[in-house]
C-alpha positions in Angstrom: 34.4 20.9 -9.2 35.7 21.5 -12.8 32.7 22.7 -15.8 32.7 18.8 -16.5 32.0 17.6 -13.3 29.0 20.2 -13.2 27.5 19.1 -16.2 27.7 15.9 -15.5 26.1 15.9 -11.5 23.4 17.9 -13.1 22.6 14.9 -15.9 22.6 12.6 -12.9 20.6 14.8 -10.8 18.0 15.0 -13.7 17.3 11.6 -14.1 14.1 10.7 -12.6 14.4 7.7 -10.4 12.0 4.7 -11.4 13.1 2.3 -8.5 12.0 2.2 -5.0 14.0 0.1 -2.4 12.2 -1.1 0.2 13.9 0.8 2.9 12.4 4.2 1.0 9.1 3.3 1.7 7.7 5.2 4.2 5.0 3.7 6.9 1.9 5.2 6.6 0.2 3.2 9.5 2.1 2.2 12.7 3.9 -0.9 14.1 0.7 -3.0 14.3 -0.9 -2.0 10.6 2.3 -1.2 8.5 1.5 0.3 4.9 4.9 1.1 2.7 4.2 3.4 0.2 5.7 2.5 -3.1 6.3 6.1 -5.3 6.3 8.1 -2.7 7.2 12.1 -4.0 6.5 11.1 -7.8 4.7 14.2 -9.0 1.0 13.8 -9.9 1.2 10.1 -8.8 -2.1 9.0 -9.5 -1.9 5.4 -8.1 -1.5 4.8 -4.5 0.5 1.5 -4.3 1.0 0.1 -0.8 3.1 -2.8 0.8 1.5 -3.8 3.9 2.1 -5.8 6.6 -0.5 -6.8 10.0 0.8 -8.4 12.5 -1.3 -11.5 14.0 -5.3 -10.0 15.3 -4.2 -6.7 14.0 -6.8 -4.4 11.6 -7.3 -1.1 10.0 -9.2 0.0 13.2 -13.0 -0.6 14.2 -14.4 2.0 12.2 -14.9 1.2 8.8 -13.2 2.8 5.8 -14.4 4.5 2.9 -13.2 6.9 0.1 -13.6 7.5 -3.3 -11.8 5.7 -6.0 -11.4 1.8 -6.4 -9.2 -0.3 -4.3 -7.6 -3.9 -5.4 -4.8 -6.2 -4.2 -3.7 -9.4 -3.5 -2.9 -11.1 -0.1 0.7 -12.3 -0.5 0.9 -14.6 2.5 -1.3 -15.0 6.0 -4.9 -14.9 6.2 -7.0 -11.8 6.2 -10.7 -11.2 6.8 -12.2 -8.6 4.5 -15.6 -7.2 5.4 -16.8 -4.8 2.2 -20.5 -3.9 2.5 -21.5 -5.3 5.6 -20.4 -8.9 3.8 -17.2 -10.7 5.5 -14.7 -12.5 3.2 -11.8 -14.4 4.3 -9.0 -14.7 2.1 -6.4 -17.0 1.7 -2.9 -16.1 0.1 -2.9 -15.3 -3.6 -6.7 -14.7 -3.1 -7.3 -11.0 -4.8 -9.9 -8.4 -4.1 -11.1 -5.5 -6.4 -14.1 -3.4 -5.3 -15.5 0.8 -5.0 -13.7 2.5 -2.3 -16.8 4.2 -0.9 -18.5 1.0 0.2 -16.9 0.7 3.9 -14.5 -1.6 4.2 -12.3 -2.9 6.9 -9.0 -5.3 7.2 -8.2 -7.8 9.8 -5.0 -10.7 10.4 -7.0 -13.4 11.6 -4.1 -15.6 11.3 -1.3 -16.4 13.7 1.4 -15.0 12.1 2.3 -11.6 9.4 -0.2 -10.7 6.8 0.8 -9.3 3.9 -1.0 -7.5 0.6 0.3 -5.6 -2.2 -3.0 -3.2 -2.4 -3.0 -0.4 -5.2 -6.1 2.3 -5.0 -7.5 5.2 -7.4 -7.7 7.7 -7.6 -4.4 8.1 -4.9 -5.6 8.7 -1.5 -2.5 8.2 0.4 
């Protein structure tokens, strides 16, 4: 490697990287509950951005969630029922949610096929 080729692999090295292809996502659930973490390794990330996908009857488990921060998102296709506070909401896609992560929550497909939301929560919990 000549003194050019040095400096310029470390320029390249130094640029941060702003784009995340879907296949750099890692799965933070499993195959039934599947939530792709957008930013994954950013330093001091401070929104927890997820791409997630439930297959048909699938849900976040039968105990409910809760954490702190807020929690919103959007359900891009399928049908989902969201129970937040003891009170059950089914959404429809391009329906959106916003609501304190330390309410319990939980997530269900209650359609037939894929559900999928684009969630984002803060502060970062994943």
């Amino acid at each position: 490697m000549s003194l050019a080729e040095f400096f310029t692999f470390e320029q390249e090295m130094a640029v941060p990287s702003y784009i995340f292809p879907a296949g750099t996502q890692p799965n933070l659930g499993n195959a039934a509950v599947q939530m792709h973490l957008v930013g994954s390794g950013v330093e001091d990330r401070q929104i927890g951005l997820l791409r997630e996908q439930y297959q048909a009857g699938a849900d976040t488990g039968s105990e409910m969630l809760q954490h702190e921060g807020q929690e919103c998102g959007v359900l891009v296709s399928g049908q989902m029922e969201l129970t937040i506070d003891g009170q059950v909401h089914l959404l429809q896609a391009g329906d959106g949610y916003y609501f304190p992560s330390n309410l319990p929550h939980r997530f269900r497909n209650i359609g037939d096929g894929e559900a999928e939301v684009i969630s984002a929560n803060t502060p970062s919990s994943f």
